[in-house]
MILOLO-524897 format. One record per residue (C-alpha): residue in three letters; x, y, z; residue number from 1. Coordinates in steps of 0.5 Angstrom, whole numbers, plus 2048, in hexadecimal, padded with zeros to 3 digits. Example, Ala and Ser with C-alpha at 12.3 -4.5 7.8 and 13.67 -1.06 7.14 Angstrom:
BEGIN
REC  res    X    Y    Z    n
REC  ALA  819  7F7  810    1
REC  SER  81B  7FE  80E    2
% end
This chain:
BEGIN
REC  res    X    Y    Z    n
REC  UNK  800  800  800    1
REC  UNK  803  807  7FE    2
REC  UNK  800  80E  7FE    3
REC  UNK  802  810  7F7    4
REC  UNK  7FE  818  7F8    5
REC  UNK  7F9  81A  7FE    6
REC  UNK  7F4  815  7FF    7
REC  UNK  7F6  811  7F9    8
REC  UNK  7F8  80A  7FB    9
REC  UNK  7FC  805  7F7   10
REC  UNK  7F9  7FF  7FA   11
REC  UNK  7FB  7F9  7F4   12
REC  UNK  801  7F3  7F5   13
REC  UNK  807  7EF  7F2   14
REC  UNK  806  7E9  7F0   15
REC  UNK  80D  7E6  7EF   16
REC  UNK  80B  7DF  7EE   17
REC  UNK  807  7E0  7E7   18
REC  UNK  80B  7DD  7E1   19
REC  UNK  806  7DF  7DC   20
REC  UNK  801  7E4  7DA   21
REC  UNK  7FB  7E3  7D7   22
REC  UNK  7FF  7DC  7D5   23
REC  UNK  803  7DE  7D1   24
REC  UNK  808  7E3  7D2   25
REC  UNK  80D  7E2  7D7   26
REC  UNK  80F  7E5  7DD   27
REC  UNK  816  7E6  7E0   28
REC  UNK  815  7EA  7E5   29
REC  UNK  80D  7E8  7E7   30
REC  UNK  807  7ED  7E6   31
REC  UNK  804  7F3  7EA   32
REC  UNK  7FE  7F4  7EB   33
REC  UNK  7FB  7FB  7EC   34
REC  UNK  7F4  7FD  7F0   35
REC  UNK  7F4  805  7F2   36
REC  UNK  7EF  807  7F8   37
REC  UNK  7ED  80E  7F9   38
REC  UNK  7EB  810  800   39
REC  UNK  7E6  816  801   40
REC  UNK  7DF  817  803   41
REC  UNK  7DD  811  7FF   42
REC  UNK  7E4  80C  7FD   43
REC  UNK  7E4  80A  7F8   44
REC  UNK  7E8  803  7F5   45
REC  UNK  7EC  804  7EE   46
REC  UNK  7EB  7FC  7EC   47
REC  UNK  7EC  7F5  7EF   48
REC  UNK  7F2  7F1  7EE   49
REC  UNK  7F3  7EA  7ED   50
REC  UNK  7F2  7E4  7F0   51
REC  UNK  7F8  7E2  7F2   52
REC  UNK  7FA  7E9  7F6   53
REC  UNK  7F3  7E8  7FA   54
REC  UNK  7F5  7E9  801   55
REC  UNK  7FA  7EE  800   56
REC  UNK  7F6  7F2  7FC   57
REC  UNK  7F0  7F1  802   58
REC  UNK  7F5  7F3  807   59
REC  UNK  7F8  7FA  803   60
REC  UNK  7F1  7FC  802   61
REC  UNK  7EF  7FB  80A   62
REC  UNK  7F5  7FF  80C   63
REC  UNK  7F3  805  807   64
REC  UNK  7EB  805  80A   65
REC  UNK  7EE  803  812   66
REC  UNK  7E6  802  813   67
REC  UNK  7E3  806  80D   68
REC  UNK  7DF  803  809   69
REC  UNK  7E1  803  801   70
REC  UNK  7DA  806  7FD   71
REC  UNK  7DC  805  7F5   72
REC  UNK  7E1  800  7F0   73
REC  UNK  7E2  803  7EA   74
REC  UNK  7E3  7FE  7E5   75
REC  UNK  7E8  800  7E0   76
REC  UNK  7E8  7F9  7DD   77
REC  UNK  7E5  7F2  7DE   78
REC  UNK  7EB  7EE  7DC   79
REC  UNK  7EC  7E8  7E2   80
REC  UNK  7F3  7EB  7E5   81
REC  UNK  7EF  7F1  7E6   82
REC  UNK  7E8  7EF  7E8   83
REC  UNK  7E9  7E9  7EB   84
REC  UNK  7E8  7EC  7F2   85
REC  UNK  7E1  7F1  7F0   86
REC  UNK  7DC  7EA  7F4   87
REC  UNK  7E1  7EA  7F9   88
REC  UNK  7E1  7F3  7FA   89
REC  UNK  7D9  7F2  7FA   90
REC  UNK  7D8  7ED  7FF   91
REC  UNK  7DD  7F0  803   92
REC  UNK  7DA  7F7  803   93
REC  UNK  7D2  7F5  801   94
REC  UNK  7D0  7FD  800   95
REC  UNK  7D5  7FE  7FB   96
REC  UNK  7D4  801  7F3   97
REC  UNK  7D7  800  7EE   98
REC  UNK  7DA  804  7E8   99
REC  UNK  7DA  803  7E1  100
REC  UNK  7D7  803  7DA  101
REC  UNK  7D2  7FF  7D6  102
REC  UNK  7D6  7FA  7D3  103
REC  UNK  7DA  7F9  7DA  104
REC  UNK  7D3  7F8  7DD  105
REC  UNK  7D2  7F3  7D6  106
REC  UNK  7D8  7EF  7D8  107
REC  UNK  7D8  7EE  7DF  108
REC  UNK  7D2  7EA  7E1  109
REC  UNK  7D5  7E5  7DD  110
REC  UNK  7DB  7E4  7E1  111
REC  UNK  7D7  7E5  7E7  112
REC  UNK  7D0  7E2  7E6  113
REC  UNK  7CE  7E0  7ED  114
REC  UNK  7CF  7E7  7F1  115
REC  UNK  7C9  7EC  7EF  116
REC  UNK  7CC  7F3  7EE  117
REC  UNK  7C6  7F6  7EB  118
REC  UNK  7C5  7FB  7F1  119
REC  UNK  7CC  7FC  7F0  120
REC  UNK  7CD  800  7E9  121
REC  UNK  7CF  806  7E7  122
REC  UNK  7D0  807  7E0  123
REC  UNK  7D5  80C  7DE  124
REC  UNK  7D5  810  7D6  125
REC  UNK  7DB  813  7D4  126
REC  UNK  7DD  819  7D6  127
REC  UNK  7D9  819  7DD  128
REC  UNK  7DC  81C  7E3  129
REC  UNK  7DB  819  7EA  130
REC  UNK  7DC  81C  7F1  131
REC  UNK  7DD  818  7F7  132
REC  UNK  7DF  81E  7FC  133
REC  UNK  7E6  822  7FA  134
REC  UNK  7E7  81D  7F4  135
REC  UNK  7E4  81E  7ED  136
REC  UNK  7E4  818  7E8  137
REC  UNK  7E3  818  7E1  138
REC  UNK  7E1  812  7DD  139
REC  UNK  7E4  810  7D6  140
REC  UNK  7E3  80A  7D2  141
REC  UNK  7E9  806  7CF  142
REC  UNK  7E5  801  7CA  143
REC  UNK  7EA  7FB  7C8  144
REC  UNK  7F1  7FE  7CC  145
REC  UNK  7F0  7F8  7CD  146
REC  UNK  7E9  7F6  7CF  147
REC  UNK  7E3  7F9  7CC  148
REC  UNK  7E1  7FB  7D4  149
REC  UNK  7E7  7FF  7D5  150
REC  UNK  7E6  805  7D8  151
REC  UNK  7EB  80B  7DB  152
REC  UNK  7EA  80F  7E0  153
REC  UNK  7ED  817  7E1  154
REC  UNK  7ED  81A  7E8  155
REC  UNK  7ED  821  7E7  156
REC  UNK  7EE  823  7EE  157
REC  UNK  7F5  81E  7EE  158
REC  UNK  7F7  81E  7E6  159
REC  UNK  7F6  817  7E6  160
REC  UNK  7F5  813  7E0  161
REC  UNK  7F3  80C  7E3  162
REC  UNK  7F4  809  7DC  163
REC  UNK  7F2  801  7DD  164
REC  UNK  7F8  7FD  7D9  165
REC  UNK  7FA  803  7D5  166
REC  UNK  802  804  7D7  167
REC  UNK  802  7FE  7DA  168
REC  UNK  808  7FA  7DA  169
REC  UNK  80A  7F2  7DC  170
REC  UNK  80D  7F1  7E2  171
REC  UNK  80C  7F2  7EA  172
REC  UNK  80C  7FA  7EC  173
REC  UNK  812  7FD  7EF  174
REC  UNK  815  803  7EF  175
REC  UNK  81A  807  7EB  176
REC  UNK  818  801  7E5  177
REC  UNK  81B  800  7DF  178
REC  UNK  813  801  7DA  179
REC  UNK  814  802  7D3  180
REC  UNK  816  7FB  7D0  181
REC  UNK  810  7F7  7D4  182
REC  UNK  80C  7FC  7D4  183
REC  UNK  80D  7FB  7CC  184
REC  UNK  80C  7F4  7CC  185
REC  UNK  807  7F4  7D1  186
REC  UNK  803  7FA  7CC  187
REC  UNK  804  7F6  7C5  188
REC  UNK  803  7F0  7C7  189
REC  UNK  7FC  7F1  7CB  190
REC  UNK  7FA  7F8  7C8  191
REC  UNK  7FE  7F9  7C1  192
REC  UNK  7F7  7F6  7BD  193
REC  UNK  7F4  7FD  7BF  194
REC  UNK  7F7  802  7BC  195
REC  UNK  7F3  807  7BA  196
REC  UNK  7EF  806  7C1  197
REC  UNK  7F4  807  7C5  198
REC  UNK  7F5  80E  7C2  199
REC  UNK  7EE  80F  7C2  200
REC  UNK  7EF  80E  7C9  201
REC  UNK  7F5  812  7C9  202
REC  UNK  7F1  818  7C6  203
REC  UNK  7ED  819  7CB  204
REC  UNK  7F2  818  7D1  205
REC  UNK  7F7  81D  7CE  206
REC  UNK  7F2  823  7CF  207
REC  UNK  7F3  821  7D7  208
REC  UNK  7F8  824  7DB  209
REC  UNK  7FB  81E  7DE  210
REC  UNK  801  81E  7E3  211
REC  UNK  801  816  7E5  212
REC  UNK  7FE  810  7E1  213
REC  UNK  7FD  80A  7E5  214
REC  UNK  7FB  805  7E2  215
REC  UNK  7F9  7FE  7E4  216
REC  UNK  800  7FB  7E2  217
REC  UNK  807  7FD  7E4  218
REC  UNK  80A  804  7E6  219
REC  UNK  806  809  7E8  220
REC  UNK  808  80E  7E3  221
REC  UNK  809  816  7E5  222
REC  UNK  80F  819  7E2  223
REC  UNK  810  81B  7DA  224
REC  UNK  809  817  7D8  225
REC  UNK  80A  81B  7D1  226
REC  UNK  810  815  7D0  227
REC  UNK  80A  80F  7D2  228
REC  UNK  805  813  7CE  229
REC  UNK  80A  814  7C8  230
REC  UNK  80B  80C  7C8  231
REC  UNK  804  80A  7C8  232
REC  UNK  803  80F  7C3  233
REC  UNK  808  80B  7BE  234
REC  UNK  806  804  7C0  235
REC  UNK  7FF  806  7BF  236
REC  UNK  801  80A  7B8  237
REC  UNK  805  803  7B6  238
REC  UNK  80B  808  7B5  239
REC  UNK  813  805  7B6  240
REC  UNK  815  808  7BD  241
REC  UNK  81C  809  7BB  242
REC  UNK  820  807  7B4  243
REC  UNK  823  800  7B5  244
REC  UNK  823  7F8  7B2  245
REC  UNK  820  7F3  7B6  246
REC  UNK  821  7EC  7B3  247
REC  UNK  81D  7E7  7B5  248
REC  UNK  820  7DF  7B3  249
REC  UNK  81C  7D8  7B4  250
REC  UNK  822  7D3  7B2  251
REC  UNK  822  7CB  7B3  252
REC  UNK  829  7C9  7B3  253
REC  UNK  82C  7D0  7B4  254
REC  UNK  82E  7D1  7AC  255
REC  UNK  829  7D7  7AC  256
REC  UNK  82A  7DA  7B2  257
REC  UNK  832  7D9  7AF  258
REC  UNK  830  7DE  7AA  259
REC  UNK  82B  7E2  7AE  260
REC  UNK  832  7E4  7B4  261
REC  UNK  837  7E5  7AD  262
REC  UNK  831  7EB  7AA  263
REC  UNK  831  7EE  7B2  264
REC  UNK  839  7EE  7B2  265
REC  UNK  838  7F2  7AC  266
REC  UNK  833  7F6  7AD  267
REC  UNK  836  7F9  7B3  268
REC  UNK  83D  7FA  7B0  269
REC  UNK  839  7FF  7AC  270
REC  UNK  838  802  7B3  271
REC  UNK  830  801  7B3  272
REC  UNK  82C  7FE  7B9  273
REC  UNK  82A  7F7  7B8  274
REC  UNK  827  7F1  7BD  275
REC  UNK  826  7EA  7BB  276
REC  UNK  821  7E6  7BE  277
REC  UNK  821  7DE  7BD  278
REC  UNK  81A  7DD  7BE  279
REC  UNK  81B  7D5  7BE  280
REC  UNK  81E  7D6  7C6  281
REC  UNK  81D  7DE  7C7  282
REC  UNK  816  7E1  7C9  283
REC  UNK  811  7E2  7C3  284
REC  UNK  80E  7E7  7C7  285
REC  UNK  814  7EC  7C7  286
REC  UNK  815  7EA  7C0  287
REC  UNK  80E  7ED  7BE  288
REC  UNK  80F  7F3  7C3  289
REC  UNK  816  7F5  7C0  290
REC  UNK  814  7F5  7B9  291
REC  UNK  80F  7FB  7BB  292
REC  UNK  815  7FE  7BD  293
REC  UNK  81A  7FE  7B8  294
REC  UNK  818  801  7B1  295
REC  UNK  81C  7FB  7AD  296
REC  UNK  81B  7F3  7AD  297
REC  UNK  81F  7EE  7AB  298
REC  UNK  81B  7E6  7AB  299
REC  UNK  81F  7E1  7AA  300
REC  UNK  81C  7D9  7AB  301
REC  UNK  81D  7D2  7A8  302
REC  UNK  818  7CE  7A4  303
REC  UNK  814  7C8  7A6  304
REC  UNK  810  7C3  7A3  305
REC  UNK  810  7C8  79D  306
REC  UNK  80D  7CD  7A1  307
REC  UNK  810  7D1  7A6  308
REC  UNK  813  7D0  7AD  309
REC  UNK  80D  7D1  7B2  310
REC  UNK  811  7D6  7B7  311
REC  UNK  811  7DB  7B2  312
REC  UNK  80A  7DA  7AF  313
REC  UNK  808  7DB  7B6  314
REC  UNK  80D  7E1  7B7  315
REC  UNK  80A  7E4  7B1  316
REC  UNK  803  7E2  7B3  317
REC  UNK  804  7E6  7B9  318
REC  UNK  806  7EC  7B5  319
REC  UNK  7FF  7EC  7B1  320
REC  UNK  7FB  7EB  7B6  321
REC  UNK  7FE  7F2  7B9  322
REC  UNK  7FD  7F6  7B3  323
REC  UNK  804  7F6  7B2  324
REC  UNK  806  7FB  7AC  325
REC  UNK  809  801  7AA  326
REC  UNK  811  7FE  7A9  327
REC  UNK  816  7FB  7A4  328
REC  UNK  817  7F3  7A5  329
REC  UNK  81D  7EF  7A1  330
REC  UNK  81B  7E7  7A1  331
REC  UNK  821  7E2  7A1  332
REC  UNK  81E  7DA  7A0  333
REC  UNK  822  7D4  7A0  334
REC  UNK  821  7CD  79D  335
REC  UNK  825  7C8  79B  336
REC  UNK  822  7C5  795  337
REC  UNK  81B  7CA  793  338
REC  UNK  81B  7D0  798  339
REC  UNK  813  7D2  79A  340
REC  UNK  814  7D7  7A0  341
REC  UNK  816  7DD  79B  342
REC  UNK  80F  7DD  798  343
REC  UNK  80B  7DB  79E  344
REC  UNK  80E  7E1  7A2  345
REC  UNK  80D  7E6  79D  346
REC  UNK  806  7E4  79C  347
REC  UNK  804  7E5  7A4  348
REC  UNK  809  7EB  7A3  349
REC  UNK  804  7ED  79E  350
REC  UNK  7FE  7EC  7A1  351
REC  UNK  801  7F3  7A7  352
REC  UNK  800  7FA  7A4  353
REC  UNK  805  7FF  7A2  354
REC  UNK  80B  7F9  7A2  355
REC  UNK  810  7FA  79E  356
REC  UNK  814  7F4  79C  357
REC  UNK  81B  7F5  799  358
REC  UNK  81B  7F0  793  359
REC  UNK  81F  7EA  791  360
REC  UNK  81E  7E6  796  361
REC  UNK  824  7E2  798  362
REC  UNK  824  7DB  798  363
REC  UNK  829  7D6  79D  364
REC  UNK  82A  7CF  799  365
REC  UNK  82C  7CC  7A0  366
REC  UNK  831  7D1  7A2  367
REC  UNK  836  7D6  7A1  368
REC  UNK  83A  7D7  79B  369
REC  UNK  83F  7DD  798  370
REC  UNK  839  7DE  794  371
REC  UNK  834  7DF  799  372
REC  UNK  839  7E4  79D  373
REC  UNK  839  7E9  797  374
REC  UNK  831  7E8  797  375
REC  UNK  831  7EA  79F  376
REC  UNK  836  7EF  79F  377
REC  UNK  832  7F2  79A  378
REC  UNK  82C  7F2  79E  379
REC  UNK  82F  7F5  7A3  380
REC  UNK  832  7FC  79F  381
REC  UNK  82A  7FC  79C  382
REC  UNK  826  7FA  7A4  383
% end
């Protein structure tokens, strides 16, 4: 529990045993779960938590209260790692309301079918304002950012944007933390889909005057906010953060990957930022995230079974879904005898918009040779 302003309270937890999120994307340094409390007149909770942080979520609320009693759950988004808790909120504190939307109160009899809340509703439009004593709230929708319930809400008294998931990143919450590269993956590969809904979202945002954005993962952001606004504005518009080539390898016996380490060794002798990702061992979900960071791509995979090896396919297929777009991307393929990764990652690459591909595309027969070197080291002067 942590007083973040006067009468606003972070009452969320770590949970530093979860090695997956969503199951899918790992974890390395667990997850932070964020619940805010506003103590007034009326208090009012920002969000459950979840499941698995139950007790020590209780407890932090009830420090907050002493003996007080909680009057209204605004509800951002009924994602289970943040709604989980709200049957346990009501029948802890039986009078409570709750905040939300229409679509919120579309969606949460379906998680929670045996507690009656038809006395406990209130419906908030976009733009309403609230107040609960000293504190003024404002209600904003987010629709699909990432959930079609989401919702913001602005503290015109503290210059708050609660903002859901919105700059939210992997891993637990503390202090001084590193934000950007978790924050992108966390953004690219749970919101990237919605680009233009976030910058809708963004729009109305950017007319609030904001000194801190909490959001319902990771750090509680209060300095240079235009930074954290300026990335989301970049990964929402699909535009490259920084010039740089990202290679992305799938190699069965290592031969492609071979040629993959030969181009980077080029490329950086021309003093260019490149990184290199083996996605048949490396995270396919940092893979995906660093693609949206740089401006260029290299994909370089093997054939298999007259088609393509599957950890590219599914790389590729990662990207689509995420609306990828907006960059060059050069195609190596390897095959021993009829090579058909080329084609087939150039087909998926077509079906992305604004893709330029750099023609030929170079084929590996099995491995290396002076010939392909040349192709390589042409590559590199041209990406």
């Amino acid at each position: 529990m942590k007083e973040i302003v006067k009468n606003v309270y972070h009452v969320g937890a770590n949970d530093t045993n979860i090695e997956l999120f969503e199951g899918q994307y790992k974890l390395t340094n667990g997850m932070g779960y964020n619940s805010y409390l506003i103590k007034d007149e009326k208090n009012v909770l920002f969000d459950t938590i979840d499941k698995n942080l139950t007790e020590e979520w209780i407890n932090n609320i009830e420090e907050v209260l002493k003996d007080g009693k909680l009057d209204y759950l605004v509800i951002s988004h009924l994602e289970p790692d943040h709604a989980f808790n709200i049957g346990t909120i009501i029948k802890r504190y039986p009078d409570i309301k709750l905040i939300g939307n229409t679509m919120t109160f579309n969606i949460l009899p379906k998680f929670f079918n045996d507690i009656d809340i038809s006395e406990k509703i209130i419906t908030v439009k976009e733009g309403e304002i609230f107040e609960f004593g000293n504190h003024k709230l404002q209600f904003f929708m987010a629709p699909m950012v990432h959930w079609p319930e989401v919702m913001m809400t602005y503290s015109i008294t503290d210059k708050i944007l609660f903002s859901a998931d919105a700059f939210g990143k992997f891993g637990i919450v503390k202090e001084n933390d590193e934000w950007l590269d978790e924050a992108r993956r966390f953004y690219i590969g749970i919101v990237g889909k919605y680009g233009p809904q976030v910058q809708a979202v963004l729009n109305k945002v950017s007319k609030l005057d904001i000194k801190m954005i909490c959001s319902l993962h990771g750090p509680i952001l209060n300095e240079n906010l235009g930074y954290y606004i300026d990335k989301y504005n970049k990964w929402s518009t699909y535009t490259p953060e920084e010039e740089g080539v990202l290679i992305v390898c799938s190699s069965i016996y290592g031969n492609t990957l071979e040629a993959a380490k030969y181009l980077k060794d080029k490329i950086e002798e021309d003093g260019k930022k490149v990184e290199l990702y083996d996605i048949t061992k490396d995270d396919i979900h940092d893979a995906v995230a660093k693609s949206f960071k740089y401006n260029r791509l290299i994909v370089a995979s093997s054939s298999y079974n007259a088609g393509l090896f599957p950890p590219m396919e599914h790389f590729l297929n990662k990207l689509k879904e995420r609306n990828y777009q907006k960059r060059k991307v050069a195609i190596i393929e390897n095959g021993s005898w009829a090579p058909s990764s080329g084609k087939i990652m150039k087909n998926i690459l077509q079906e992305m918009k604004e893709i330029d591909i750099i023609n030929p595309i170079i084929t590996i027969k099995s491995k290396m040779n002076d010939d392909t070197k040349k192709e390589l080291e042409e590559l590199a002067n041209i990406i």
